[in-house]
Every structure is written in structure tokens, then in C-alpha cells.
N, CA, C and O atoms as CSV, one atom per row, in Angstrom:
chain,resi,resn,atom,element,x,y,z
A,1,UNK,N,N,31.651,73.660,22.508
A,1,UNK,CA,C,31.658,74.094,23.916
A,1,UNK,C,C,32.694,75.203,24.115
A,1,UNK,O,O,33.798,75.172,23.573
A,2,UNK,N,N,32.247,76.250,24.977
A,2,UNK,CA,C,33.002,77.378,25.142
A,2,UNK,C,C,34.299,77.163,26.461
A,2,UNK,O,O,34.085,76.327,27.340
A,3,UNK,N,N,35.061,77.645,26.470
A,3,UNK,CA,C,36.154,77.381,27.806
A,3,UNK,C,C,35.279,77.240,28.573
A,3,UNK,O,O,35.136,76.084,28.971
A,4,UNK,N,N,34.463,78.135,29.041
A,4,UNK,CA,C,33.707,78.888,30.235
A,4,UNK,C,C,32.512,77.306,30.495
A,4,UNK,O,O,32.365,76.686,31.548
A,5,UNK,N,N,31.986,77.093,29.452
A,5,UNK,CA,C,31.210,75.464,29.978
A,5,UNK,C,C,32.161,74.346,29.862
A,5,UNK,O,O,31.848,73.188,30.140
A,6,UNK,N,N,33.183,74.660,29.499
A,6,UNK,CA,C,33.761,73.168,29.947
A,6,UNK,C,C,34.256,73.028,31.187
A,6,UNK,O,O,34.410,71.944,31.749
A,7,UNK,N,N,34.638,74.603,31.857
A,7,UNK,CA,C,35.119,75.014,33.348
A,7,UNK,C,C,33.933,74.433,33.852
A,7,UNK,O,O,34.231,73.548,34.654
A,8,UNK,N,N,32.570,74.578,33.700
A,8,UNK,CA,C,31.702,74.631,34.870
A,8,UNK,C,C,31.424,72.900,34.332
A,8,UNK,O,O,30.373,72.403,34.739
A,9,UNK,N,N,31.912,72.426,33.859
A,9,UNK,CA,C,31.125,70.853,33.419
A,9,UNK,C,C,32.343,70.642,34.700
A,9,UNK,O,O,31.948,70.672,35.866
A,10,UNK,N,N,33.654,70.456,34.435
A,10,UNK,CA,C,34.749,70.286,34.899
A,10,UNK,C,C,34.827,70.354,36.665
A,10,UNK,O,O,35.340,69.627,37.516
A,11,UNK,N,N,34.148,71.440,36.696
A,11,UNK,CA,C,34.117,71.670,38.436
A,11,UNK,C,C,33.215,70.873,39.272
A,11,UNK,O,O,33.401,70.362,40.376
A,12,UNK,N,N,31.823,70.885,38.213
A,12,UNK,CA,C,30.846,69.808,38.597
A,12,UNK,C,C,31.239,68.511,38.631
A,12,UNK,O,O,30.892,67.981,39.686
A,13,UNK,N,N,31.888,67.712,37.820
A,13,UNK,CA,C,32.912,66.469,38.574
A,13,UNK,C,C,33.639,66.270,39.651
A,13,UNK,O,O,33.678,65.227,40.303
A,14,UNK,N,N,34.397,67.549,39.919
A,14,UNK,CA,C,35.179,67.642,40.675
A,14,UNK,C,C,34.428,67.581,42.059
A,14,UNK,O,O,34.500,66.822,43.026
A,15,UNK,N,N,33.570,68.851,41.710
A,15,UNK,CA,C,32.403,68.767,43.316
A,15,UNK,C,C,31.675,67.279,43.588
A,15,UNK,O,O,31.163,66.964,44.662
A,16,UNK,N,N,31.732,66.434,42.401
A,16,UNK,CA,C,31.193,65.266,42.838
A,16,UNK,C,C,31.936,63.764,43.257
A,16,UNK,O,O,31.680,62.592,43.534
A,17,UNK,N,N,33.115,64.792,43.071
A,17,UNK,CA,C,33.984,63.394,43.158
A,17,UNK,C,C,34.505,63.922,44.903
A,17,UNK,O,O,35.012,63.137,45.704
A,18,UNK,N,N,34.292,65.072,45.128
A,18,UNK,CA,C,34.736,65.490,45.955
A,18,UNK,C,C,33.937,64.802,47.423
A,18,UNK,O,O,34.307,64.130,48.386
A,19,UNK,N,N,32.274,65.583,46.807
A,19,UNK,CA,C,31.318,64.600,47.570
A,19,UNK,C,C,31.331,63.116,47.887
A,19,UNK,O,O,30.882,62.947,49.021
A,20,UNK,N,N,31.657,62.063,47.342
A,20,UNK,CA,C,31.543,61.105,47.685
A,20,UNK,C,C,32.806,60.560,48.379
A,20,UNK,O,O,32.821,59.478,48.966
A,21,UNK,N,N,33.810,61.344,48.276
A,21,UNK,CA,C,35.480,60.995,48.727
A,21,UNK,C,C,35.416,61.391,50.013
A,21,UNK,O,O,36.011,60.773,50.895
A,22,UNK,N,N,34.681,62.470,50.249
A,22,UNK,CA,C,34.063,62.804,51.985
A,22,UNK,C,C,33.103,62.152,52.737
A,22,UNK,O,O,33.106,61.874,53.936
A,23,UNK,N,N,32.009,61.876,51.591
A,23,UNK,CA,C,31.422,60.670,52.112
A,23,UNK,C,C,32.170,58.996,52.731
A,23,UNK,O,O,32.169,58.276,53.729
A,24,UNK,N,N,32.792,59.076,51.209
A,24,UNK,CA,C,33.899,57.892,52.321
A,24,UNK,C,C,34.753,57.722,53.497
A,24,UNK,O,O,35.013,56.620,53.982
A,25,UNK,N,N,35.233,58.976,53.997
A,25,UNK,CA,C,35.898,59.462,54.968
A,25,UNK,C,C,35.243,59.361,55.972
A,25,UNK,O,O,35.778,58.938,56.997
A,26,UNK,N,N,34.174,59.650,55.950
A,26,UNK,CA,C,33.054,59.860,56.774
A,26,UNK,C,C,32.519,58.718,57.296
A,26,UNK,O,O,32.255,58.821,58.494
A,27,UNK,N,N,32.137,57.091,56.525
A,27,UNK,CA,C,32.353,55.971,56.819
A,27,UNK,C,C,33.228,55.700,57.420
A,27,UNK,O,O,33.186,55.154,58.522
A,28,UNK,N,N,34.194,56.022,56.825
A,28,UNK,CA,C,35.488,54.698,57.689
A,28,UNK,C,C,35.797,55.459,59.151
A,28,UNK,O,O,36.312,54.945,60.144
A,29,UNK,N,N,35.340,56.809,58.990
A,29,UNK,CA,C,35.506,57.221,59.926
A,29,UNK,C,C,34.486,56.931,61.639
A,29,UNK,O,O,34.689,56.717,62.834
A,30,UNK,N,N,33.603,57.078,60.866
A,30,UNK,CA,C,32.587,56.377,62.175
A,30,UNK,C,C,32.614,54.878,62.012
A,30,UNK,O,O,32.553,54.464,63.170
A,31,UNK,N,N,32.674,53.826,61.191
A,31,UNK,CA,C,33.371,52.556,61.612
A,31,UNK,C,C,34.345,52.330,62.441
A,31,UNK,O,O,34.209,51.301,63.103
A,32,UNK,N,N,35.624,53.168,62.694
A,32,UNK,CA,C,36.538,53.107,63.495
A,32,UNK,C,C,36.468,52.889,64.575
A,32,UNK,O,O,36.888,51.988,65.301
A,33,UNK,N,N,35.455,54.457,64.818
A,33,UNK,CA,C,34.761,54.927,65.915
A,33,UNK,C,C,33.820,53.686,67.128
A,33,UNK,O,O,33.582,53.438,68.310
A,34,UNK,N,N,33.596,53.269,65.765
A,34,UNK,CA,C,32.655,52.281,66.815
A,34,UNK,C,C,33.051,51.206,66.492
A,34,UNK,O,O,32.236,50.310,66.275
A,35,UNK,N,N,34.520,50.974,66.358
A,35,UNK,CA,C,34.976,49.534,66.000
A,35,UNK,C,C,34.410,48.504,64.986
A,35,UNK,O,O,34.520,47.278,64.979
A,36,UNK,N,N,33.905,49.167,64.311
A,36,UNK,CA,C,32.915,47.852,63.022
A,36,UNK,C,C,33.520,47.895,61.506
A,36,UNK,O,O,34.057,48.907,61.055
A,37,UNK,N,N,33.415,47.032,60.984
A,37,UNK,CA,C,33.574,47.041,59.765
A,37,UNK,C,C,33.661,47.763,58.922
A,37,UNK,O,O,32.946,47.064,58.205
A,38,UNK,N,N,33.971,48.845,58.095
A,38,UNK,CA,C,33.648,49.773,56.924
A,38,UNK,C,C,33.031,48.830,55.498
A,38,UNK,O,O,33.555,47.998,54.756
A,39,UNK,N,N,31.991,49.301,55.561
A,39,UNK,CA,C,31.784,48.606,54.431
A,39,UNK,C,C,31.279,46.737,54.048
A,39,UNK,O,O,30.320,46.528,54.790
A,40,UNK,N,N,31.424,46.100,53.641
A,40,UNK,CA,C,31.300,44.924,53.875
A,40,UNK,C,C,32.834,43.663,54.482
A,40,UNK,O,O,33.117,42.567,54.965
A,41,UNK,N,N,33.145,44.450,54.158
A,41,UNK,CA,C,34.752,43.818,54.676
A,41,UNK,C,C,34.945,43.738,56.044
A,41,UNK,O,O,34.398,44.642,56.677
A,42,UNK,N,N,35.556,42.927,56.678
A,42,UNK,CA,C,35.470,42.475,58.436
A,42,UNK,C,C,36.476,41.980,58.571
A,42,UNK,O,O,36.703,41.587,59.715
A,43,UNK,N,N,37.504,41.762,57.574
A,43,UNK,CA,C,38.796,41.626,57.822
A,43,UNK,C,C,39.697,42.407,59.625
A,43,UNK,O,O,39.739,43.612,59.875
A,44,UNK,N,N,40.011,41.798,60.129
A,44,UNK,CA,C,40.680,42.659,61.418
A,44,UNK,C,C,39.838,42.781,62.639
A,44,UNK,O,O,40.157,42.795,63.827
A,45,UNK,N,N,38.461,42.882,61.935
A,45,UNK,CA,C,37.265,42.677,63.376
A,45,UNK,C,C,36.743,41.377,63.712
A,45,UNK,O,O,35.693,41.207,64.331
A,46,UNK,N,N,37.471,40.497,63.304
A,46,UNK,CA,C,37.012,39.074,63.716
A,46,UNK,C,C,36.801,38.876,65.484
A,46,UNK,O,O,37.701,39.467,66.080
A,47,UNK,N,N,36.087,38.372,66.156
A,47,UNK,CA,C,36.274,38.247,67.622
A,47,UNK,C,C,36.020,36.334,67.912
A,47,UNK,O,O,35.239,35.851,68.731
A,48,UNK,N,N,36.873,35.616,67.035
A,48,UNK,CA,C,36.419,34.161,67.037
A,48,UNK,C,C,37.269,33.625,68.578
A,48,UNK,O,O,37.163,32.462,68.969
């Protein structure tokens, strides 16, 4: 492998790790929003 494809293998992780780390943001962020859970966890939103 040449520098030049290991740069572009390298960035393509990055863009994908990037993607889903915004995606998560993006969850917890509208969970907040509407007071619910992120995810499966309900820790803190109990209303017993």
C-alpha cells in the first residue's frame, strides 16, 4: 500500500467514525428534548 491509500483508507474510518458519533449526538440529543430515554436505558426517567 502506497502512503496516498493508506491516507484515503484512514480518512474513510475517520468519516465513519465521525458519522455515527453525530449520529449519537443527535439521539441523546432529541431524547433530552423530549424528555425520554436515549437508547434503552431509563435510568433518571422513572415517573413511579
Amino acid at each position: 500500500m502506497s502512503d496516498s491509500e493508506v491516507n484515503a483508507k484512514f480518512n474513510d474510518i475517520v468519516d465513519h467514525i465521525e458519522g455515527v458519533v453525530s449520529e449519537e449526538i443527535i439521539l441523546i440529543t432529541t431524547s433530552e428534548v423530549f424528555n425520554k430515554p436515549a437508547g434503552t436505558s431509563d435510568q433518571g426517567y422513572r415517573e413511579d
